[in-house]
N, C-alpha and C positions, 0 to 999 in steps of 0.2 A: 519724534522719538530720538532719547538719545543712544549712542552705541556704544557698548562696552567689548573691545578686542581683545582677544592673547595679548600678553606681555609683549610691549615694541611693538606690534602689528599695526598701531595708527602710523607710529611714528613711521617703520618703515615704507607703509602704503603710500605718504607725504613724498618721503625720500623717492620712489621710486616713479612716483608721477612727474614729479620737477626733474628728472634726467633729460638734459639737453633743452630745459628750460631754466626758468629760476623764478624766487618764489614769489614777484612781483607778479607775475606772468600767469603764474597756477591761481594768485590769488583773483584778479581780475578775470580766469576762466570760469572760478569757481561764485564768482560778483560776491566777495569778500573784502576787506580791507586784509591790508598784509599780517596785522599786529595778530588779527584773529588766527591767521590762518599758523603764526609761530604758537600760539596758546595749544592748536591743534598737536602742531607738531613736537613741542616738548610735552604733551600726555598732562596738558594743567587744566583742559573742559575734553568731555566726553566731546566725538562726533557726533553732527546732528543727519540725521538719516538721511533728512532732503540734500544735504553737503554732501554724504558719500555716496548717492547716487548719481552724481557729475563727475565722478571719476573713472575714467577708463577704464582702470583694473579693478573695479566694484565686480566682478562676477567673479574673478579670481580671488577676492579678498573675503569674500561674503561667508566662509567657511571659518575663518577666525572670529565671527562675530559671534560669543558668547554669553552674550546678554543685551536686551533692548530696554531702554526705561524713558519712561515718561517723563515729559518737560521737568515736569515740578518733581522728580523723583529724590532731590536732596533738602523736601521742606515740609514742614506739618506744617498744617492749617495754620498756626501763630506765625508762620512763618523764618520757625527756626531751624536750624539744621537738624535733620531725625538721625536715628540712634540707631535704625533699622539694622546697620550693620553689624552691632554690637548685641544684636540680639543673644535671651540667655541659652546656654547651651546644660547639657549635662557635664563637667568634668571627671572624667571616669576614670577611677584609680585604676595602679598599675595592676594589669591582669594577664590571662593566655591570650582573651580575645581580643586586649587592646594591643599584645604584644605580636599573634598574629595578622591586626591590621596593620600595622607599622611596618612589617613584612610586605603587604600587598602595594603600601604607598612606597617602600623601595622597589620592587618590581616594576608595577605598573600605574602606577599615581605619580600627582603633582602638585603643589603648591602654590597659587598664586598670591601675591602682596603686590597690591601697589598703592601708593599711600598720596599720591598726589592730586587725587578727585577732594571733592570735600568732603564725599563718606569713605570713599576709598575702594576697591576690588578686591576681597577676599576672599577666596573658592580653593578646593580642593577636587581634583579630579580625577577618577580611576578608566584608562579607558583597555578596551580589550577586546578579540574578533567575537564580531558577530554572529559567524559560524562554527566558530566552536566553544568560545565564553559564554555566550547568552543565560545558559542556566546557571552559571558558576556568579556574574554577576550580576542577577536579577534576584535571584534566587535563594545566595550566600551573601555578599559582599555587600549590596544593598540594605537587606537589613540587618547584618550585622552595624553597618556606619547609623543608622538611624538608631539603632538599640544603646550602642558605647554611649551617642551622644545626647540624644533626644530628638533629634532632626530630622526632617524631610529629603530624602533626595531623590534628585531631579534624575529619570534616566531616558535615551533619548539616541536614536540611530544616526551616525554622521552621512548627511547624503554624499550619495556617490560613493562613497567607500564603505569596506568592509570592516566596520568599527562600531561598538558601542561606550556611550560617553554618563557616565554615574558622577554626578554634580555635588556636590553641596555647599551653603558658603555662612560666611560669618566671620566677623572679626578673631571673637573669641576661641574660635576654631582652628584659625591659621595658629593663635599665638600658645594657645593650647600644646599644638603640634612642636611649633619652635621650639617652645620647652624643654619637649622631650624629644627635642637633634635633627627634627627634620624640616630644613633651609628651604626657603621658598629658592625658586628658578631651576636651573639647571641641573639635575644630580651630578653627573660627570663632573662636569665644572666646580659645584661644591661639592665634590668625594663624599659625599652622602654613606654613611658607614652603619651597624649595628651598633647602639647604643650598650653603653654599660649598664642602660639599667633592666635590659635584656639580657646580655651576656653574664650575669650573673646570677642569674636564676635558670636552671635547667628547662626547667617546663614554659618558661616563657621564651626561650632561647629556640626550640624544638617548635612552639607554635610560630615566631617568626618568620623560621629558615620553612616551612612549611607555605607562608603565605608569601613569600620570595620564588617558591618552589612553584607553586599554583599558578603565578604568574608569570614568570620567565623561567620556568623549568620542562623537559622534557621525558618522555620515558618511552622506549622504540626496540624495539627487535633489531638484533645486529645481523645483518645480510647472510646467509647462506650460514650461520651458525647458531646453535642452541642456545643462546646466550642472548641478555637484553641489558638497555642500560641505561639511565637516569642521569642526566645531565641538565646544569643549569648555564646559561649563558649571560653574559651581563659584558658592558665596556666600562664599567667603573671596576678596574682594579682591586683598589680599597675594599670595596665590597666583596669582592670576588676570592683576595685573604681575608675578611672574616668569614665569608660562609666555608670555605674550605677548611679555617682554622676551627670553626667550632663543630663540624662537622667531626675533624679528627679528636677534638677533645668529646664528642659522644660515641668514640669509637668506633667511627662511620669512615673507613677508610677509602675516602676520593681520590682521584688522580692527580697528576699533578695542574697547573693553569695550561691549556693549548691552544694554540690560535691566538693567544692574547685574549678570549674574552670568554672560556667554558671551562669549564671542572665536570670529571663523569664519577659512577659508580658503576665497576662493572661487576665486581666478586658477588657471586651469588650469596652468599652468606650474609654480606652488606648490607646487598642492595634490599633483602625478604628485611635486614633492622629498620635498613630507614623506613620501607613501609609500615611497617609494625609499630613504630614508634615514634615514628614523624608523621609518614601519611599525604597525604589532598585531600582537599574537600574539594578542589579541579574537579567537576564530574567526568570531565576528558581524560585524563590522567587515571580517576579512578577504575572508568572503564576498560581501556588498555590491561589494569595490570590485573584486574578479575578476569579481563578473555585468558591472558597468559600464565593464569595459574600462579601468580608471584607472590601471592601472599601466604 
């Protein structure tokens, strides 16, 4: 079988076993020739599973391994390269529900591209706690992505920790997204922002910041007073002025940026609009604000 890692996770795994060796040395532990073991390490052939289990940190690593495929997995029977990745999807015009998934991929989603396999890795991921997401994305999230798109997706508890992991992949899917502003890899690092072609429709704007909210948002009783409050946290900046900025143009008056990375609502009067009018589909969130009478 061959293995498919997170983005860099081969390549790092390489880097980190050759510390205080070199790659002659790793290669010949691994009973490789060298040239192979560079192919590994610049991400140009998948690992082959029997190679990454001669690696010392294979039990540390084995947690990035998000996908296994078979020898022959980049060839039909003629022997050509398959298309599999490219498979058709739905392209689903601009709407609330695809406005509020684009919300939940700035929250808690990600993008993978990597283009240098001969099909190539391309996945999109939502992941989220297991103890308290489970219904929000088994339940919402899940088939909302299969309904936008037409697709299967994969959902799947990460061991050891308290996460659950919602897959899906396809070529057409990442480029899909790209289209419409959302950069494969790191959000922070690409200031990953609210697209114009959200911000320009009210209702699509409101279902976004809703699935940003569901995801990396909160809503909590403020200690020893009558009062509660609705805060979203995020370290991308960028993000953090638009959802404030559009927040205040729905006359939803937030606080100002604190800590470097949250905006709150605490005026009672606000806080009953945004539920009213923006809302969760969070079941966690929605529960909260029915025990406290907030809506």
């Amino acid at each position: 079988m061959r293995l498919v890692f997170e983005k860099e996770k081969q390549k790092e795994l390489i880097e980190k076993e050759k510390i205080n060796s070199s790659f002659s040395k790793l290669a010949n532990k691994l009973g490789i020739k060298i040239g192979k073991l560079n192919s590994y390490y610049y991400n140009e052939i998948l690992l082959p599973e029997e190679i990454f289990n001669k690696f010392s940190l294979k039990e540390k690593y084995k947690k990035y391994i998000i996908e296994k495929r078979k020898e022959n997995w980049g060839r039909s029977k003629g022997g050509k390269i398959s298309n599999g990745a490219t498979k058709e999807i739905i392209l689903p015009k601009d709407s609330i529900e695809l406005a509020e998934f684009y919300g939940i991929m700035l929250g808690d989603g990600n993008l993978t591209k990597i283009k240098k396999y001969k099909v190539g890795v391309y996945q999109i991921r939502v992941v989220g706690d297991s103890r308290n997401d489970k219904d929000y994305l088994i339940n919402f999230v899940k088939p909302l992505i299969e309904r936008l798109f037409g697709i299967k997706v994969k959902a799947y508890k990460i061991k050891k920790e308290n996460a659950i992991n919602l897959t899906a992949t396809g070529k057409k899917l990442t480029e899909f997204l790209e289209i419409k502003g959302f950069k494969p890899g790191n959000k922070i690092t690409n200031q990953l922002k609210i697209p114009n072609w959200i911000k320009t429709n009210k209702n699509f704007l409101k279902a976004c910041i809703r699935g940003l909210y569901d995801t990396d948002g909160c809503i909590y009783h403020l200690t020893n007073q009558n009062s509660y409050q609705i805060c979203f946290t995020n370290y991308n900046i960028p993000l953090l002025n638009d959802v404030r900025n559009s927040l205040i143009s729905l006359d939803i008056m937030p606080s100002i940026i604190s800590k470097g990375r949250e905006i709150t609502i605490t005026k009672k009067s606000k806080l009953r609009k945004f539920l009213n009018e923006i809302g969760f589909h969070n079941s966690k969130h929605q529960n909260k604000a029915k025990m406290w009478n907030l809506y």
